[in-house]
C-alpha positions in Angstrom: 107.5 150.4 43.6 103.9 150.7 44.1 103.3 148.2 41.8 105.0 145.2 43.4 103.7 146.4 46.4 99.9 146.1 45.1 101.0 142.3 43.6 102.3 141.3 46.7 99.1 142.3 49.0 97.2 140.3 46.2 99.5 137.2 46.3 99.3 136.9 50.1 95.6 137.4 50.0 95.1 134.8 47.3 97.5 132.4 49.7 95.3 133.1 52.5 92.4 132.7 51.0 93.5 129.7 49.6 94.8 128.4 52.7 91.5 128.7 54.1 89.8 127.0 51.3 91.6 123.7 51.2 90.9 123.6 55.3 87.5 124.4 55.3 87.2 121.3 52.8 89.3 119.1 54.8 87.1 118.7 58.2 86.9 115.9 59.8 84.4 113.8 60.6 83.2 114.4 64.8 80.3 111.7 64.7 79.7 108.6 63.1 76.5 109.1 61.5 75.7 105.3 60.7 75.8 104.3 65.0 73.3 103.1 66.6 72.2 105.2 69.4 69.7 102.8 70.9 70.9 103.0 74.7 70.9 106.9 75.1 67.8 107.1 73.0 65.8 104.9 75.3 67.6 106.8 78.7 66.6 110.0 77.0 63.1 108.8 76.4 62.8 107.0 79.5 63.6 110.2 81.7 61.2 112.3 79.3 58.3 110.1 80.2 59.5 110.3 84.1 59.4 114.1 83.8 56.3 114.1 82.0 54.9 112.4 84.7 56.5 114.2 87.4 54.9 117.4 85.5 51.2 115.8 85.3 50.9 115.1 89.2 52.6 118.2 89.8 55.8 116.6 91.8 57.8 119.5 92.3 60.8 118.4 94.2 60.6 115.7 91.9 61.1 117.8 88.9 63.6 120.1 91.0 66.1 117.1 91.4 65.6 116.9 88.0 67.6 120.3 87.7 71.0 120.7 87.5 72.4 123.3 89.7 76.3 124.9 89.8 77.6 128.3 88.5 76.9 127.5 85.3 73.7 127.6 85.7 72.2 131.2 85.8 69.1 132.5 86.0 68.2 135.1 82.7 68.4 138.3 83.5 71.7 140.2 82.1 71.9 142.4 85.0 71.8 139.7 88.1 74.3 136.7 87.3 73.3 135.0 90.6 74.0 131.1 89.9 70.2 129.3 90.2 71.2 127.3 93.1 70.8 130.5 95.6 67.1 131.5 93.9 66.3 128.5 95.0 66.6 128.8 98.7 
């Protein structure tokens, strides 16, 4: 009895294991690598420079709008989860 008992465990892990294999080797494809990006690159560049900029002459409420605020957003420290939008004020 013990004996089927032992070749059953092994068959189900082999199934599982299998299972597992032939998904992890069936993933699909989440971006298409050959696009051509151009517009976001050039907004993403373009609001680099502007906070470069804002950083050089020292803007600060220029930078701040910059920020995104909502609960989300936290300051880091583990022990205070107050949201950045109140540290602000």
């Amino acid at each position: 009895m013990k004996h089927k008992s032992e070749f059953g465990t092994r068959l189900l892990a082999a199934t599982a294991l299998a299972g597992l294999l032939a998904t992890g080797c069936a993933c699909l494809r989440t971006a298409d690598t050959k696009a051509d990006y151009s517009e976001a690159r050039s907004q993403i560049e373009r609001r680099l420079k502007e906070v470069i900029v804002a950083a050089e002459n020292k803007d600060f409420e220029r930078l701040d709008s910059y920020h995104l605020y909502g609960p989300k957003f936290t300051k880091f420290s583990p022990s205070d989860r107050n949201s950045a939008s109140c540290q602000t004020k």
